[in-house]
Each structure stands twice: as structure tokens, then as C-alpha cells.
C-alpha positions in Angstrom: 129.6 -70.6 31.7 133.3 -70.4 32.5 134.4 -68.0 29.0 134.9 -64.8 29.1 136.6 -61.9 27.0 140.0 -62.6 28.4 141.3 -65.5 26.5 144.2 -65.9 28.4 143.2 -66.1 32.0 145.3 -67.8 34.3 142.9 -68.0 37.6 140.2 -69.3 35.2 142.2 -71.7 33.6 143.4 -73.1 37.3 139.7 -72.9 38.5 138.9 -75.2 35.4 141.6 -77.4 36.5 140.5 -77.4 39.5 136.8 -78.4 39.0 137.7 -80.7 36.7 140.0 -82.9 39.0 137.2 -82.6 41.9 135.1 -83.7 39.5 136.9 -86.3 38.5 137.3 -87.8 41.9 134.5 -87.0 43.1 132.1 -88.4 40.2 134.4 -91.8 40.0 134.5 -92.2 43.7 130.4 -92.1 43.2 130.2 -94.7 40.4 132.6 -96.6 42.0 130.6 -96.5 45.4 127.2 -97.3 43.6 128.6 -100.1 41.3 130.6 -102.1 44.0 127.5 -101.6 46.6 125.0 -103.0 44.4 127.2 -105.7 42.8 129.1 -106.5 45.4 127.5 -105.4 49.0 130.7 -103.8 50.0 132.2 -100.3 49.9 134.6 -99.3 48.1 138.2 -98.3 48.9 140.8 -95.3 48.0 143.0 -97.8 46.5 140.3 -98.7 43.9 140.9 -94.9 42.7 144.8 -94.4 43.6 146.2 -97.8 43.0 147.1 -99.2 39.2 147.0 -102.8 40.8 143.2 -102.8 41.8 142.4 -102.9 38.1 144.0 -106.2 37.6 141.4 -108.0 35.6 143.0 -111.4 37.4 141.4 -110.2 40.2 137.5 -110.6 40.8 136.8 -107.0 41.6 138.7 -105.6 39.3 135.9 -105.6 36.6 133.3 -103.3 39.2 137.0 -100.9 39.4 137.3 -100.7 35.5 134.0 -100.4 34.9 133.3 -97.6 37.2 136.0 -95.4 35.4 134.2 -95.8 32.0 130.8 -94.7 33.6 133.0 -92.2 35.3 134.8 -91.0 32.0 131.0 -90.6 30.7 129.6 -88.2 33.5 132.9 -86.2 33.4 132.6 -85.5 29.5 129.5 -83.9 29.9 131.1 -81.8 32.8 133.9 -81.2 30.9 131.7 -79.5 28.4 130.0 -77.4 30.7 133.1 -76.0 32.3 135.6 -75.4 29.0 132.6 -74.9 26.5 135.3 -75.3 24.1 136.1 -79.0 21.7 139.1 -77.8 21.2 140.1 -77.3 24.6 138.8 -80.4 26.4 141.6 -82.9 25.3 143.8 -80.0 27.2 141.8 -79.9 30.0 141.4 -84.3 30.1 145.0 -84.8 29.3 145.8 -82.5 32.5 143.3 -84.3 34.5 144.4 -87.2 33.6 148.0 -86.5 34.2 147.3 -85.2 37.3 146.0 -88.4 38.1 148.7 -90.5 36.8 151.1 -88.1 39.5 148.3 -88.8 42.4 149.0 -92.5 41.9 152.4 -92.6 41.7 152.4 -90.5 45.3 149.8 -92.7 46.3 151.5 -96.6 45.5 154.2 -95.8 42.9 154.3 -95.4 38.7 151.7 -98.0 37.6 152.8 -101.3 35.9 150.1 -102.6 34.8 148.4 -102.7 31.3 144.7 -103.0 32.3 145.3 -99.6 34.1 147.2 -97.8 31.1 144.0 -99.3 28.9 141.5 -98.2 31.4 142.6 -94.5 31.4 143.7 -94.1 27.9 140.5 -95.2 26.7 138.8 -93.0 29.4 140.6 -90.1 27.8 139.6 -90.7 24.1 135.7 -91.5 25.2 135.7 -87.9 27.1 137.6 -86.2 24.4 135.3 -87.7 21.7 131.9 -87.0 23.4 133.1 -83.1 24.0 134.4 -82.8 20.2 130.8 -84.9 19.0 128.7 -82.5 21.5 130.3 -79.2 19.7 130.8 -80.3 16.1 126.3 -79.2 15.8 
């Protein structure tokens, strides 16, 4: 979709990045929105996305916040294959994402603490970078 003759393209790179953080946000902020309204009637908040300490599994909805990301990671491996069409080039584009994210936190509530949230997006990271590699090894 995305690959052209140029291999080293700077504004496609960026546009990649770009679609893959939107992406990101926007497909967690819609499994987080359908999980915590059927489980828990109640809609969701931007701290469930930007703040490590709503993934505190000592707190009750804290499960519906970690589980969301998983479902999340999911989706965005499949959209991370349609935009890079590359296996080798998706833990680039994940680990940037994810990155990014890790600075939109600490902006948003400072450098997160706590383990469940290191667990949740490390993991997150290896599921997307393992369903992109699995989907191209054919």
C-alpha cells in the first residue's frame, strides 16, 4: 500500500508514524470504550489511555484497562501490516509507537512506576511484532 521505489523516504516514513500512532489511539480508545461500556456501564476516561496508574490490577477497573490494550495490540498488528507491508520493519514502526506513547504519558502524569503498565505494553509490543512477522513468514 504504503511501499514504493524509494526506500529511503522520509515523508513516508513520518506518514507511517503518523498512522500508526492515530491508530493506536484511536483503535485503543475504541476497545477501551466498548469493553468498559458493556462491562461496566460507564465511559471510559483519557487517563485509562495516558496514565500508568489506571492499570493497577489492585484496582477493580483496572482489568477492563489492561485488557483493552491486548485487544487493542491485536487490531493494530493487522494495521501495522497494512501500512509497513514489511516483517522486518514492524518492530521499528511498534517500538516507535510505543515509545511515543511511553513520552505521551510521561507529559500526561509523569514516567510510569508501575509494573502492571511496563507488562501491559511490553507484551503488547511482542504480540504486534509476532502477528506481523507470523503474517509475512507465508
Amino acid at each position: 500500500m504504503f511501499y514504493g521505489p524509494d526506500i529511503w523516504d522520509p515523508w513516508l516514513i513520518l506518514s507511517q508514524i503518523g498512522i500508526m500512532q492515530s491508530s493506536f489511539y484511536l483503535i485503543n480508545g475504541l476497545c477501551l470504550l466498548l469493553l468498559q461500556t458493556i462491562t461496566q456501564g460507564t465511559q471510559p476516561t483519557l487517563d485509562q489511555l495516558l496514565s500508568p496508574t489506571r492499570m493497577d490490577l489492585d484496582q477493580s477497573f483496572s482489568s477492563v484497562t489492561i485488557l483493552s490494550f491486548f485487544l487493542g495490540a491485536l487490531i493494530c498488528s493487522m494495521v501495522c501490516s497494512a501500512v509497513v507491508e514489511r516483517a522486518w520493519q514492524c518492530l521499528d514502526f511498534c517500538g516507535t509507537m510505543y515509545f511515543l506513547h511511553l513520552i505521551s504519558c510521561c507529559i500526561y502524569s509523569g514516567f510510569p512506576l508501575e509494573w502492571e503498565w511496563w507488562a501491559a505494553n511490553v507484551l503488547s509490543l511482542v504480540s504486534k511484532f509476532s502477528h506481523s512477522y507470523w503474517r509475512f513468514s507465508d
